[in-house]
C-alpha positions as CSV (number, residue, x, y, z in Angstrom):
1,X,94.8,104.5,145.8
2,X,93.2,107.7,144.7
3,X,95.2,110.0,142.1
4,X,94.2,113.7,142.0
5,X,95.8,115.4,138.8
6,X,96.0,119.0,137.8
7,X,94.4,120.4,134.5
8,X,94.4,123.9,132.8
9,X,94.0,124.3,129.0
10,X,94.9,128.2,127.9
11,X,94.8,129.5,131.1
12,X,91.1,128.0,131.8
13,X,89.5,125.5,133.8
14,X,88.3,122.6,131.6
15,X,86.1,120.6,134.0
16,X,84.2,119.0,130.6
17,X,81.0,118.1,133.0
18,X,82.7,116.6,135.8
19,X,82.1,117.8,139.3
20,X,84.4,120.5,141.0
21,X,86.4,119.4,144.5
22,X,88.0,121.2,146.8
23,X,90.6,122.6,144.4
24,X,88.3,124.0,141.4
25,X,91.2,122.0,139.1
26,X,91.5,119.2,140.4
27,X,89.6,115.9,140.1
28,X,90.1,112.3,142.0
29,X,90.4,110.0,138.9
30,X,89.6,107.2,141.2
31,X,85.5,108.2,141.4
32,X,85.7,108.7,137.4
33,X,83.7,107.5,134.9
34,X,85.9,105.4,132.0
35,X,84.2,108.1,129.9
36,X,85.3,111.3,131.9
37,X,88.6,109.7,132.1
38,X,89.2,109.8,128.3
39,X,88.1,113.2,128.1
40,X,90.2,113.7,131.1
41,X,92.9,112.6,129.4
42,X,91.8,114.4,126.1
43,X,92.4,117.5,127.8
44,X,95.5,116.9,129.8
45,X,96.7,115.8,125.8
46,X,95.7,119.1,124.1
47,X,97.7,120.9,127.0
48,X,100.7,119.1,126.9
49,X,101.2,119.4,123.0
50,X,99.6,123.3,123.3
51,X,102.3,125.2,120.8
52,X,103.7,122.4,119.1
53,X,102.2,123.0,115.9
54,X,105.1,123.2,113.8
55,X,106.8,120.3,115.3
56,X,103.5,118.4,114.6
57,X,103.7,119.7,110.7
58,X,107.5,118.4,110.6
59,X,106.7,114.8,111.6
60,X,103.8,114.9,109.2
61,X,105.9,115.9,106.2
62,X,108.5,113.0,108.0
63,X,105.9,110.6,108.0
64,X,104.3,111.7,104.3
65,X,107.6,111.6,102.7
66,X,108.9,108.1,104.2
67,X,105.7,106.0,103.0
68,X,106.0,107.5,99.3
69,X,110.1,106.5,99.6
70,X,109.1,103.1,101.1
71,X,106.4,102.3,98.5
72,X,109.0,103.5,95.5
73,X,111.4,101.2,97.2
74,X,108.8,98.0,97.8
75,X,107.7,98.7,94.5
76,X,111.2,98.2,92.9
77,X,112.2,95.3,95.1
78,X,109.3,93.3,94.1
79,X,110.0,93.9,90.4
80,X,113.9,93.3,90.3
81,X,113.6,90.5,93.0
82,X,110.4,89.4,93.4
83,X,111.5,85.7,95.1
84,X,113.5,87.9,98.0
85,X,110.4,90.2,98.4
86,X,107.8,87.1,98.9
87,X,109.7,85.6,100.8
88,X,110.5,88.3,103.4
89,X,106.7,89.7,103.0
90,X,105.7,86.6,103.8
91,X,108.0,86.1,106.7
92,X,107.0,89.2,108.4
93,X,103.5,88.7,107.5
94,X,103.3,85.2,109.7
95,X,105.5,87.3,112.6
96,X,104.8,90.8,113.0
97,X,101.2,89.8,114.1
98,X,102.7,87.3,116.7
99,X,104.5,90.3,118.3
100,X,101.5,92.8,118.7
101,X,99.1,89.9,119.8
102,X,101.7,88.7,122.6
103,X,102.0,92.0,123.8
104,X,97.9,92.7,124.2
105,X,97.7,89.3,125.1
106,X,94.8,88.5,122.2
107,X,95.3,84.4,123.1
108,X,92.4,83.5,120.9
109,X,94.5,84.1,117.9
110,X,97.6,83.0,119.3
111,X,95.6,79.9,119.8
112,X,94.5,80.0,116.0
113,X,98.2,81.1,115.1
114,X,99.9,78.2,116.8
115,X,97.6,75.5,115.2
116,X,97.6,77.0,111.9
117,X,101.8,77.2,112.4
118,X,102.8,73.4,113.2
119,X,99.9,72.0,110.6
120,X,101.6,74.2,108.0
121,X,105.1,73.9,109.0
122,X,104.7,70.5,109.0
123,X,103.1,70.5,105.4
124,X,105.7,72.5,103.9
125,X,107.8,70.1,105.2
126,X,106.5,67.4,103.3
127,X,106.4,69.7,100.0
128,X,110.2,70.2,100.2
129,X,111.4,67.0,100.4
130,X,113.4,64.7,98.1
131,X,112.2,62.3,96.5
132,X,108.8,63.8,96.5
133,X,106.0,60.9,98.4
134,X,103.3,60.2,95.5
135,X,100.8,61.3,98.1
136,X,102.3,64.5,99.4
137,X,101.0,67.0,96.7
138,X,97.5,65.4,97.0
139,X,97.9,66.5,101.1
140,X,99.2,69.4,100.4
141,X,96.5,70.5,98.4
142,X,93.6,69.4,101.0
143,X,95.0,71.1,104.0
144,X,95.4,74.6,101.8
145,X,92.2,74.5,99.5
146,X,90.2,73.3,103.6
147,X,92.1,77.0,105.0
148,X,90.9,78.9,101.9
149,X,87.5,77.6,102.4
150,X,87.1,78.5,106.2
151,X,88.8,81.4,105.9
152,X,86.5,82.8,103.2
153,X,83.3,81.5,104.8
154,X,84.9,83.2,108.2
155,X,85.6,86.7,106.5
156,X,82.0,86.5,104.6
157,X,80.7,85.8,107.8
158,X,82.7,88.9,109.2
159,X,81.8,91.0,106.7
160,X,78.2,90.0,107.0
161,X,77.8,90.9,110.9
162,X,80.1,94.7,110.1
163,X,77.0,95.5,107.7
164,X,74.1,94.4,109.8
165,X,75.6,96.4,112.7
166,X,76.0,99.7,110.4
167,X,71.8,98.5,110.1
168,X,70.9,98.6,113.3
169,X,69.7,94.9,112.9
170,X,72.1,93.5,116.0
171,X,69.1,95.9,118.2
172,X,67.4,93.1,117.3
173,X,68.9,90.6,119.1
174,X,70.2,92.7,121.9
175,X,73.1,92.9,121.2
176,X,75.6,96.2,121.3
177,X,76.6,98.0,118.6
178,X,80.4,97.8,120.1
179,X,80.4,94.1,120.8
180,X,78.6,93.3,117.3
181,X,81.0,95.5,115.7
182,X,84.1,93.9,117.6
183,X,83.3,90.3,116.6
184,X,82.7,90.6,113.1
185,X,86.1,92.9,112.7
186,X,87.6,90.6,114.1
187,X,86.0,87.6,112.1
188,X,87.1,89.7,109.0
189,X,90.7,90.1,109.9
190,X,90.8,86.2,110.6
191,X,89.4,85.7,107.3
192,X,91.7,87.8,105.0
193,X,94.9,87.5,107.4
194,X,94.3,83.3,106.9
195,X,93.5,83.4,103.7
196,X,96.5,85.5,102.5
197,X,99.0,83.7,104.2
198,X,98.0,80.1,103.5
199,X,97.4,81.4,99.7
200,X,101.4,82.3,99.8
201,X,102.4,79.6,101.7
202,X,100.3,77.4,99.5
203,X,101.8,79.4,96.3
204,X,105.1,78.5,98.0
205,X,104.8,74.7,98.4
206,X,103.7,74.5,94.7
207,X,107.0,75.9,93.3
208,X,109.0,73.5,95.2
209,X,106.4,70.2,94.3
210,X,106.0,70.8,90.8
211,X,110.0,71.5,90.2
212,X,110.8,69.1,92.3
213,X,108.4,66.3,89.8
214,X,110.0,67.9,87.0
215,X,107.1,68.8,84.5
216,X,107.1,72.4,86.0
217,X,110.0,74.9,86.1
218,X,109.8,78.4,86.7
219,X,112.0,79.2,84.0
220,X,113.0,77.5,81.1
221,X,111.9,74.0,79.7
222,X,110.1,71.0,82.3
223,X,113.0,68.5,83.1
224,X,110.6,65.6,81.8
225,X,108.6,65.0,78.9
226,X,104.6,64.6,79.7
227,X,102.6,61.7,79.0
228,X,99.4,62.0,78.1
229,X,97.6,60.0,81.2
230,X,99.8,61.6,83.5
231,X,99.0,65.0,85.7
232,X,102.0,66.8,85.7
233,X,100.8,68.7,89.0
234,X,100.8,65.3,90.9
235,X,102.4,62.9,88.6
236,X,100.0,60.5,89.1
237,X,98.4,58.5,86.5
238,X,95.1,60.1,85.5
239,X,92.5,57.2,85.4
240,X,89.4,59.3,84.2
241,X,88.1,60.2,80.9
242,X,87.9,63.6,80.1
243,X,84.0,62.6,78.9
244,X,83.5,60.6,81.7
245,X,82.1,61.3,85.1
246,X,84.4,60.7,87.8
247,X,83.4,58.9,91.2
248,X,86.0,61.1,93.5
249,X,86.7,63.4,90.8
250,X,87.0,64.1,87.2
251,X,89.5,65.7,84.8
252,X,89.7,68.7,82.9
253,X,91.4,69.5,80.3
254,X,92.8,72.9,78.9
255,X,93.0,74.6,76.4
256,X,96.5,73.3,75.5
257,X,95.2,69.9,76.0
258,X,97.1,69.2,78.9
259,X,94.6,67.1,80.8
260,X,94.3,67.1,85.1
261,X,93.2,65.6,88.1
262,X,90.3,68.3,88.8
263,X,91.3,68.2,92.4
264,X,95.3,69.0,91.3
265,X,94.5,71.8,88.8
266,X,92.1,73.4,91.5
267,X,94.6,73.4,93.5
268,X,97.2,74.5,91.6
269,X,95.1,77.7,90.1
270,X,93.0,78.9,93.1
271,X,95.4,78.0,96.0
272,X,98.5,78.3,94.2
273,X,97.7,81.3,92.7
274,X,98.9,79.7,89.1
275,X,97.1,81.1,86.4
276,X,98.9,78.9,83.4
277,X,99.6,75.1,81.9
278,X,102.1,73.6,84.7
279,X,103.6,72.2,81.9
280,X,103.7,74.3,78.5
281,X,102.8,77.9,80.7
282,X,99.9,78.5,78.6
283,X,97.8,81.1,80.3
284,X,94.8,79.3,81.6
285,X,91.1,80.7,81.1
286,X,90.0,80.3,84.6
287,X,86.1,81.5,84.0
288,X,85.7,78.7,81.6
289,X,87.5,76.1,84.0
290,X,85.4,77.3,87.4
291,X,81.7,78.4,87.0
292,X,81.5,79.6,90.8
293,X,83.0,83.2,90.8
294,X,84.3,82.8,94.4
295,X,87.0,80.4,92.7
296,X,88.1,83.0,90.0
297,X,91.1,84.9,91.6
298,X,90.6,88.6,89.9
299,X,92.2,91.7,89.7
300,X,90.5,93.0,92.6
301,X,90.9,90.2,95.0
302,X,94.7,90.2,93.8
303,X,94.8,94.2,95.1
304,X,93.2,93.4,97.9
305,X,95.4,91.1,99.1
306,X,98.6,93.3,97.9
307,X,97.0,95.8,100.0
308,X,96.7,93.7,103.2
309,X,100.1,92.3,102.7
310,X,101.7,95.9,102.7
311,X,99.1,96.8,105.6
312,X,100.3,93.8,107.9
313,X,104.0,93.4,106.8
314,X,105.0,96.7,105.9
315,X,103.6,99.6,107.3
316,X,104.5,98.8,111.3
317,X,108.1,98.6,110.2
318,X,107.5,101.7,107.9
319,X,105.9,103.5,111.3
320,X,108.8,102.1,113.5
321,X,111.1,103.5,111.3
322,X,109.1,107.3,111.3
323,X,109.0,106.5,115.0
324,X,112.9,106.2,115.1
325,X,113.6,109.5,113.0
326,X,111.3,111.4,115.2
327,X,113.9,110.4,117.6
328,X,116.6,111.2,116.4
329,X,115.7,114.5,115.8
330,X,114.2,114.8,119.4
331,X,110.2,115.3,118.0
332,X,107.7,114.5,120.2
């Protein structure tokens, strides 16, 4: 069905290159162009919100005003109560995206969602049990350091296609700027969105294992004393030699002379964001432990990932709630 609309910008005509009709105002938006639609719309925008200019500077100062008081607020929670504050970021971290992908219908990552949900779900599980299963911190740390592995090969890969189209080089291969562009934004977000929230969940899962083996607590003294051939990540035995070269793996030891599975104290650094002793909470000098400076989790990387956090958590509940003032006081 054709639709013929009306549109007249400060008393003139605005016809933006598209051909006249019968009416000189009028235009069939059915033999449009996507492109002359926008601008179509464009226009019929600018007239409907003609004169509004101090209701648009009110919602500004509204919207202004309510991220500073959010971010003082955030900022203070996460200080006084930071187990509340991770928990609830990363809460609405693994939802709020669900909600907005439903809604466009993105199913590719509600594919990716739903897979990386029950395989995690089902590994945190495992973490949180009692009696702890000598092989469940061993899983756990497989399926979390495999996620931050893909997901940092997948958001390299991301970040590598973004730059080559600013370059020009996807001319190369054919391929348009816009669908070149769309695929590696979209490889990036996978990347950093995955990454983040198996890091917390991972960070998560930790706390539980290592109180629940007793030669971790968060505060105060480990419930158990610690042997010297025994990992008190895993709470295995440790069959390797510091000096000697393991067949799976070897051991490290730290500077407190606490001494590791490699694969445990990998884990329990890079994935679990841990950055001390699991036993004695010495602070841990990760550039000695790990030559490759992707497995160094730095200051940077650590804002970066506050920042998506707030970015995917926070601010569509801080714009909901602008939304809902606007509202209230009838701005449009």
């Amino acid at each position: 069905m054709a639709g013929v609309f009306e549109v007249e910008v400060d008393g003139v005509e605005h016809d933006h290159g598209l051909e006249h009709h019968d009416e000189p105002n009028q235009y069939d938006l059915s033999k449009l162009s996507p492109e002359e639609k926008w601008r179509m719309e464009h226009a019929r925008m600018h007239a409907k919100h003609k004169g509004h200019e101090a209701m648009h500077a009110e919602m500004v100062l509204i919207l202004i005003v309510t991220l500073v008081v959010a971010q003082l607020v955030l900022v203070q929670w996460k200080q006084r109560h930071p187990k509340s504050y991770n928990l609830v970021t990363l809460f609405q971290m693994w939802v709020v995206p669900l909600y907005f992908t439903t809604k466009l219908h993105w199913w590719r990552f509600l594919t990716t969602w739903f897979i990386f949900s029950v395989i995690t779900a089902y590994i945190s599980f495992r973490a949180t049990r009692k009696p702890l299963a000598c092989t469940t911190p061993r899983l756990v740390y497989k399926w979390f350091l495999l996620l931050y592995k893909i997901s940092y090969a997948t958001g390299i890969v991301g970040y590598t296609v973004v730059m080559f189209t600013l370059f020009g080089i996807n001319l190369i291969f054919r391929i348009k700027p816009e669908d070149a562009m769309d695929f590696g934004v979209s490889l990036l977000f996978y990347g950093l969105y995955y990454g983040v929230l198996g890091r917390d969940f991972a960070e998560m899962c930790a706390d539980f294992m290592a109180s629940t083996i007793g030669y971790y607590s968060a505060s105060g003294m480990p419930t158990k004393h610690l042997s010297d051939n025994i990992c008190a990540v895993c709470g295995q035995p440790i069959l390797v030699d510091v000096s000697e070269e393991g067949i799976i793996e070897n051991t490290y030891r730290l500077s407190c002379n606490h001494v590791f599975h490699e694969f445990c104290i990998r884990g329990w650094c890079i994935v679990g964001k841990k950055q001390m002793c699991p036993y004695c909470k010495e602070k841990v000098d990760l550039k000695r432990m790990f030559s490759n400076p992707w497995e160094r989790p730095h200051v940077m990387y650590g804002q970066l990932l506050d920042w998506l956090r707030y970015l995917v958590a926070w601010q569509p509940v801080i714009i909901g709630f602008v939304q809902g003032i606007n509202y209230v006081l009838g701005l449009e």
